[in-house]
N, C-alpha and C positions, 0 to 999 in steps of 0.2 A: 230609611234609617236616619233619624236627627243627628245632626251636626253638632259634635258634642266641643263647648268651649267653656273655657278660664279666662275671670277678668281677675287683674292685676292693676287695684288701683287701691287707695285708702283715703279716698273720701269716701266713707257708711253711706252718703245720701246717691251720690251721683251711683256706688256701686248698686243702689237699692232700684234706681231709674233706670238702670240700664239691664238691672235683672227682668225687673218688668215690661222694658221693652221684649228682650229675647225670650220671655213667656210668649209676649202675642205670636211666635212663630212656629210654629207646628215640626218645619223643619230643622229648627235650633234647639238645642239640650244646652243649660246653664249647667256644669260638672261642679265648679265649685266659686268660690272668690277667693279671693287673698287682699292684705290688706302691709303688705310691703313685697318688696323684689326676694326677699330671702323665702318668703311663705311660699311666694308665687314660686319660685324655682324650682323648692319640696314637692309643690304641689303638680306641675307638670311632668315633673319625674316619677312620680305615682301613678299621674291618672292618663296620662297621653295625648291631651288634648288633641281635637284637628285644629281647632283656634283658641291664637290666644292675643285677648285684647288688654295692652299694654299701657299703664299712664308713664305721663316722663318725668315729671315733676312729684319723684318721694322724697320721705325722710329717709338716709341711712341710705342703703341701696338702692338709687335710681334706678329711673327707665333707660338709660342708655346701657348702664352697666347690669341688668337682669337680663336686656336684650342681646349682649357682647355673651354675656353666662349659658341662657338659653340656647344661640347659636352654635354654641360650643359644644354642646351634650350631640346626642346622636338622636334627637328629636324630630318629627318629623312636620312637628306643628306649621302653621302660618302665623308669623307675630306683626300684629296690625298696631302703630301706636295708637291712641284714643288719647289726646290732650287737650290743653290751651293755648300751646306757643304753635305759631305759626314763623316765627324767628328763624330765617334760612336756615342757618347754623345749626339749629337743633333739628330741622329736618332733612339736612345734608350726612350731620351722623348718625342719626339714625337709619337711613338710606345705605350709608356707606357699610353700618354695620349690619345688616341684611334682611331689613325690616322688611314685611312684604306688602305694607301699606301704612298709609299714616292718615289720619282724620280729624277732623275739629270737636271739641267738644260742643263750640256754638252753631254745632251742624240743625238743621231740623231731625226730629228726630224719626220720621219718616225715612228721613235722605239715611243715616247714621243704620238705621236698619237692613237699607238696600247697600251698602256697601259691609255690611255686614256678610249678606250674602253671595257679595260679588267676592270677597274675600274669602269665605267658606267654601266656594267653589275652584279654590286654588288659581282666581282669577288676580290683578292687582288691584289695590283697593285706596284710591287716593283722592282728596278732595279735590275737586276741579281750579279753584283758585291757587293751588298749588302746583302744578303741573307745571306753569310760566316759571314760576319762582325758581321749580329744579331746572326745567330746559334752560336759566339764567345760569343758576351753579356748574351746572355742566359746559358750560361755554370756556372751557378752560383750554392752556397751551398743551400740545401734546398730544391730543383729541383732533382723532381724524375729524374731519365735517361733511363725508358722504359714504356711501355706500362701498363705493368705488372707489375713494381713498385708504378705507380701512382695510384691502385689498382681503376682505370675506370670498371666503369658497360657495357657489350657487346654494349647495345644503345649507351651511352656516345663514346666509340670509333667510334660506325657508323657515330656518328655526327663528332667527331672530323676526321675521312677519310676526308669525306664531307666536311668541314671548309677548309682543307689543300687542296683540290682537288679547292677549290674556289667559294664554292660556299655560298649563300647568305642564310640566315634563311629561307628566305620566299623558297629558292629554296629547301634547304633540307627538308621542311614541306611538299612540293609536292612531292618528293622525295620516301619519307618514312611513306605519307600520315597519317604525325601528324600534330596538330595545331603549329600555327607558335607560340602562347606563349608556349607550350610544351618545346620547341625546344629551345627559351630563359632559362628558367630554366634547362635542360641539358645544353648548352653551361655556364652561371652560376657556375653550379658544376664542371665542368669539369675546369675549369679555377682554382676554386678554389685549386683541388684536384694536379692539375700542377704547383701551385704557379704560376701562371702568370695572366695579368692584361687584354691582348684583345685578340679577334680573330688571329692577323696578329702573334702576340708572338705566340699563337697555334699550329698555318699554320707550321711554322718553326722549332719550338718544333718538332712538328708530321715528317716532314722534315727528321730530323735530327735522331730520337730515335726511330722510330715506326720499324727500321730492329732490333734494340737490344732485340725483345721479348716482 
């Protein structure tokens, strides 16, 4: 069954190259395009995407605020940015508001494809040049710096491995043959207990501090 997704960008051309990309893939289904935040919103809320690839930079309703909207709904999508700014700041809010990847547009577009379906796979899906950039953002006061600082319950770190390894609720549910709401509320606490707001902050976190102990 192809991976059925929504781009949400209003450049015609770049939306034209990246349809063309997601044709060469057997297992990706293009549903539809949109060419502002408010179309894109319509349009998720009709069709269900499993992915939806996000620009940041619109007219009228952005990508920050489609993605803060989309979050909001009871959707179940993966919203992946797809831009130009690589500007901490715009990858820190986006991040914070619970984007489940973010990407370069100057990526190859080989590479843009395979994090495509690193993302479609409910995996995280983030350009590698980026990854320093957040583990820098996240260096903040407040923020345990180990394992064993953030004083995590054994489960709680199994999950958060699992998170950083990439993998999706429902996957670590199968996993660890717990209910997939179980697994919401550890991921929950365990967020809480790291001061941080999603998953992909986690992933990074875990990254970054899980050799310190």
């Amino acid at each position: 069954m192809a991976i059925s997704i929504l781009i949400i960008d209003d450049h015609p051309l770049f939306r034209k190259g990246l349809a063309d990309l997601i044709g060469m893939d057997p297992g990706l289904q293009l549903v539809a395009e949109a060419a502002s935040g408010e179309e894109g919103l319509s349009a998720a809320l009709a069709l269900k995407p499993e992915l939806i690839l996000l620009d940041l930079n619109m007219k009228g309703m952005d990508g920050l605020e489609t993605l803060k909207a989309l979050k909001q709904t009871d959707l179940e999508s993966f919203v992946v940015m797809l831009t130009v700014s690589d500007n901490e700041s715009d990858v820190t809010a986006a991040l914070r508001l619970g984007a489940d990847g973010y990407l370069l547009k100057d990526m190859e577009p080989e590479s843009v494809l395979e994090h495509i379906q690193i993302a479609a796979s409910g995996r995280l899906a983030i350009t590698d040049t980026l990854t320093e950039l957040l583990a820098r953002a996240l260096r903040e006061d407040g923020r345990p710096r180990s394992i064993g600082e953030a004083g995590l319950t054994r489960r709680e770190e199994e999950i958060l491995a699992l998170i950083a390894s990439g993998m999706s609720n429902k996957q670590i549910a199968r996993e660890l043959d717990i209910a997939e709401g179980t697994i919401k509320v550890h991921v929950k606490h365990l967020l809480k207990k790291l001061n941080l707001r999603t998953r992909l902050e986690a992933a990074v976190w875990c990254v970054k501090n899980s050799s310190s102990g």
